[in-house]
N, C-alpha and C positions, 0 to 999 in steps of 0.2 A: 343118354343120347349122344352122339358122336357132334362132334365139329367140324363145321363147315370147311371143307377143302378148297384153298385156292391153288390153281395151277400156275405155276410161271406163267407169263405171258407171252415166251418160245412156244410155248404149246409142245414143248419136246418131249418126251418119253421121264419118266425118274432115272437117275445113275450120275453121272457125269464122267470125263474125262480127266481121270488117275493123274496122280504127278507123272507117269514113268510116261504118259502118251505125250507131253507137252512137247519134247525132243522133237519125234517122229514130226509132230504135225508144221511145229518152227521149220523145222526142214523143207517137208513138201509144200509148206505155203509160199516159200522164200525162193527156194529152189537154189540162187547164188548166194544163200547168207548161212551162214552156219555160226550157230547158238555155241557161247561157250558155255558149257553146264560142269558144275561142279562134280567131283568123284560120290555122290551120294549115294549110289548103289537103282539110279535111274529113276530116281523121287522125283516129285512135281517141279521143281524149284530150278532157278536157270542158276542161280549161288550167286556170291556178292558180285561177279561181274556180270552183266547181262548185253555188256554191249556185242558187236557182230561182226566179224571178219567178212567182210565182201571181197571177191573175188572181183576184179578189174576188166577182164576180159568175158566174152560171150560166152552163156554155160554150152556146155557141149551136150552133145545128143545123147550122149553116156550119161550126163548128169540131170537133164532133163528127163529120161527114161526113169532115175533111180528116182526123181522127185518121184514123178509120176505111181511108182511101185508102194513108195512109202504113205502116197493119199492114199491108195488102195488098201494097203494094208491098214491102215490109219481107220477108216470107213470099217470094213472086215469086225478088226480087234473092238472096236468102241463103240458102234453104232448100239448094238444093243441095252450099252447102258448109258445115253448120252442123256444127260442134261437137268437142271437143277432140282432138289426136294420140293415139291408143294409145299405150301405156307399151312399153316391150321389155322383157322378165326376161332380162339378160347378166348373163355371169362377171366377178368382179371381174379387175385386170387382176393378169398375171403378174408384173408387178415393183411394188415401192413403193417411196417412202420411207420411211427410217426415221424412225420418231418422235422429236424432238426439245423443249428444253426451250423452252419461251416460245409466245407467239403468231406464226401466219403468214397470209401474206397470199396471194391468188388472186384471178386478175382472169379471168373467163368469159362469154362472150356466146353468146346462144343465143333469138335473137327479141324479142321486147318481156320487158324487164327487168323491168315488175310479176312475173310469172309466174315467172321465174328467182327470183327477191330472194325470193317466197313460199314457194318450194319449201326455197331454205336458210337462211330463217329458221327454217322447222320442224324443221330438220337437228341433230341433238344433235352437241354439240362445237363447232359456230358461235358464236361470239358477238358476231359483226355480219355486216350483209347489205345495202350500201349501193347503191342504184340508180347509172348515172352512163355514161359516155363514156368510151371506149376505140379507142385507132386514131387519130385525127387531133390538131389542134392545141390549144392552148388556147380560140386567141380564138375559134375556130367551137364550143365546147363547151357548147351550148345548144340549147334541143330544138327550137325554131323552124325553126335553121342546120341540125341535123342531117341533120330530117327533112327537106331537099332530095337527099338521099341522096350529095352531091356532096362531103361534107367528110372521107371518112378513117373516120369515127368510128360506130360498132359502141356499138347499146346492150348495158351491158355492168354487168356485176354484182361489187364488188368483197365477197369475202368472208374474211373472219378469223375464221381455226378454232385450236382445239388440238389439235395432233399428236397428243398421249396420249388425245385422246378421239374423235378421227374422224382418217382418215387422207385425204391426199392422193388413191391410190387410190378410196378408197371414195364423195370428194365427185366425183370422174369419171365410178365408175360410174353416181352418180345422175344426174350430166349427161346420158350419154349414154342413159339409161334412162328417165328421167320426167320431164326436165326440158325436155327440145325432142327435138325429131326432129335429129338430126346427118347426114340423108342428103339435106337440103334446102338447094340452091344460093342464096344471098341472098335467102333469105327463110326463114318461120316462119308455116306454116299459114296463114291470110288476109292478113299482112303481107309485104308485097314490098319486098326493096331492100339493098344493100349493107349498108344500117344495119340490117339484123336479120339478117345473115349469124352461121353457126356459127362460134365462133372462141375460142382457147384465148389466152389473153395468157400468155409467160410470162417471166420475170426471172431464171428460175436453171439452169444448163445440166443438172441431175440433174431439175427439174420438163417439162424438156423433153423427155428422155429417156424419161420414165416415158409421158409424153402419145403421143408418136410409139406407141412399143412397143405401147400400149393401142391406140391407133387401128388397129395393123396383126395385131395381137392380134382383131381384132372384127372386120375384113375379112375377115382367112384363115377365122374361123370359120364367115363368111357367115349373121351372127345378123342381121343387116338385108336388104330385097329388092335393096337398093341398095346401092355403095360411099358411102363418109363422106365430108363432105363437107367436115365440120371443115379450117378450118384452123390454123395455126400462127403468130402474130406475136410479135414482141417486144414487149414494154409497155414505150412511151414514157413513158407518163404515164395516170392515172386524175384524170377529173373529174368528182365528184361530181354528179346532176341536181340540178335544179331541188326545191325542199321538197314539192311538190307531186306528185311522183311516188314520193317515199319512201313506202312503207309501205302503199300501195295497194291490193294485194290484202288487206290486214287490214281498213283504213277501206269496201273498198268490194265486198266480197262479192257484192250482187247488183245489181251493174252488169250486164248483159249480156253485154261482151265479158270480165269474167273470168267471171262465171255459165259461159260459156258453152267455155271456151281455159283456163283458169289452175285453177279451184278442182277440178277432175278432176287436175290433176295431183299437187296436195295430198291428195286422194284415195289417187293409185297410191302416193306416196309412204309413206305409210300401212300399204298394203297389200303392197306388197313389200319395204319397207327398214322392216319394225315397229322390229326395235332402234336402227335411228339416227333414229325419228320422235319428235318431241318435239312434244305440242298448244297448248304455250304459246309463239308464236314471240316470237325477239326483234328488238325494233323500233328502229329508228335515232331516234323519235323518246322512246322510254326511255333508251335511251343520251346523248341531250342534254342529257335534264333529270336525268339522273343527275351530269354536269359542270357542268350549272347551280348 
């Protein structure tokens, strides 16, 4: 029997709006501000600066006009796949960990990492949620390198939870429940590529156990249209991104592309995991000036 579907509560369409639309749409919303965006080959991302040259004087009818072209185009190119994955209401899984004393570590990939890192920072029992690279090397461990989708490396979400307060099991089930779609081949709703593939990093042969189980657990049940797509790697190594990508769905709300893919999921979240939803997330960038 399938699993209950919840819909954003946009009520919009499935898809979302691609890194390469974010430009265009900054543009025609602002009309006098122009986004400095990094050389990244037109990916989602505005890059480590995001602040915005304004122009002083009145836009002209020239540049009004080109706003105006690029909402049109903007509407045109996106509308068809605008707006976040539905949530699944599944069972937790049949086996778990047991709770243990001290803090643990989980490394999960599952589309662009703002949107993962937001969903378990609101997760009670977390108490870090660090954006970063998983799957490939060091030296390519950078968002530039990444995003050629050629390096190994999976945006990927390292998280550290307490056992006695959120289980093992139960940050799975938000995985595979509100946090991405897991029945998506290397990709995650408008982003395409190896590097936003679904993928379970793990380091200890009982967390692997448990992951498999679950994954075939959710198959047999046929709670998705699809089989899962998830896979399974060993974690080589975690490497933290770039500062500029920590924390982002908090700083940056109403960007469009999380407006639009990410803050619906902190929604579902919400609304089907009430007891593990916590409204004040915790931020990596608290955590540093707390070692500060």
């Amino acid at each position: 029997m399938g699993g209950t579907r919840v819909p954003s509560s946009s009520g919009r369409p499935r898809g979302g709006i691609a890194k390469h639309h974010v430009f265009v749409w900054n543009f025609a919303v602002t009309a006098v501000s122009i986004p400095r965006i990094s050389g990244n080959g037109g990916r989602r991302h505005a890059g480590p600066s995001s602040e915005k040259i304004t122009m002083t004087r009145k836009p002209s009818r020239q540049i009004i006009a080109f706003a105006s072209a690029a909402v049109l185009a903007l509407v045109w190119y996106v509308a068809p796949s605008m707006a976040a994955e539905d949530a699944v209401v599944i069972p937790p899984p049949s086996a778990d960990v047991a709770p243990a004393d001290g803090l643990k570590t989980f490394v999960l990939a599952g589309g662009c990492f703002w949107g993962v890192q937001g969903v378990y920072q609101h997760t009670r029992g977390v108490t870090k949620a660090v954006s970063g690279y998983a799957g490939g090397k060091a030296s390519t461990a950078s968002y530039e390198i990444v995003g050629s989708g050629t390096t190994g490396h999976a945006e990927a979400v390292q998280i550290t939870y307490d056992p006695k307060q959120v289980s093992l099991g139960k940050l799975l089930q938000i995985y595979f429940s509100v946090a991405h779609d897991p029945t998506q081949l290397n990709r995650q709703g408008p982003d395409v590529g190896t590097q936003y593939r679904s993928t379970v990093f793990t380091s200890d042969p009982q967390e692997k156990k448990v992951v498999e189980a679950y994954i075939a657990q959710l198959n047999d049940a046929k709670v998705y249209r699809k089989k899962i797509a998830t896979t399974l790697e060993p974690l080589q190594g975690f490497y933290p991104a770039e500062d500029y990508h920590q924390d982002y769905l908090t700083l940056h709300p109403n960007q469009p592309y999380i407006a639009f893919n990410d803050i619906p999921k902190i929604e579902n979240l919400k609304k089907i995991f009430t007891g593990n939803y916590r409204d004040k997330p915790v931020l990596v960038r608290d955590a540093k000036a707390a070692t500060n």
